[in-house]
N, C-alpha and C positions, 0 to 999 in steps of 0.2 A: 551523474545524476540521471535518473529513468523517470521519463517521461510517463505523466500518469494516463495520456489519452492512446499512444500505441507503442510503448514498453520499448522505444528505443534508447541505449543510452547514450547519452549527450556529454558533453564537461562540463564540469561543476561550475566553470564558467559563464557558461550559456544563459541566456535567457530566455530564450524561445528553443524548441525543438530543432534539430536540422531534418527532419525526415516528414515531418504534419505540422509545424510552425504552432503549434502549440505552447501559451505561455506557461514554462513549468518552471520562473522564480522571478516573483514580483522584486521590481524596478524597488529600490530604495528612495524613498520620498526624500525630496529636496527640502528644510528646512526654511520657512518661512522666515525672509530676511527680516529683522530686527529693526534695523536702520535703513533708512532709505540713503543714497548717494549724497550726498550734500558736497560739491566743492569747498575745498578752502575760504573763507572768508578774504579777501586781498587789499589793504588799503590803499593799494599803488596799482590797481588798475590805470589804463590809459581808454581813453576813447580812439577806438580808430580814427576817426574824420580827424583826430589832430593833429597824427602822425604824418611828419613829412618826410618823405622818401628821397634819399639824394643818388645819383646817379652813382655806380662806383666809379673807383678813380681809377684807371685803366690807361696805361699812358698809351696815347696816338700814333699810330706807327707813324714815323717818318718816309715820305718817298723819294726814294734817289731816283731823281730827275736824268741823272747820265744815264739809268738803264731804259728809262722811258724814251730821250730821246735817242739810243741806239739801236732799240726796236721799233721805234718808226722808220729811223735811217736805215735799216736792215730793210723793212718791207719794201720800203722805196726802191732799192736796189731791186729785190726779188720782182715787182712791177716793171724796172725799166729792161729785166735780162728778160724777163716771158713776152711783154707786148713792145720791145724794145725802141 
């Protein structure tokens, strides 16, 4: 398409010029919506404030107690061999 303000030609694509920025083919008007958005109507809405949230259920690690106290007993050691 050739631009009508300085005879470059452009793609039929274009909407402005690439050389003088020229509009040489108007934008295609957006059709005025009909309907405005309206959500679904819902009869099972819930109110937030009623909703009670329960922790998930997540099992508790267990701690093995033998390796806890065998890394005390280890530092102890490492304590009595440094300041002995």
């Amino acid at each position: 398409m050739q631009c009508p303000n300085c005879g470059h030609e452009n793609k039929p694509d274009n909407i402005f010029c690439v050389k003088c920025a020229t509009v040489i083919k108007n934008r295609p008007r957006l059709e005025r919506v009909k309907h405005a958005f309206m959500p679904p109507q819902n009869e099972h809405v819930v109110d937030p404030r009623t909703v009670r949230f329960s922790k998930p259920s997540m099992p508790r690690s267990k701690i093995d107690w033998s390796w806890v106290l065998l890394g005390v007993a280890l530092f102890a050691l490492l304590l009595f061999l440094i300041y002995g």
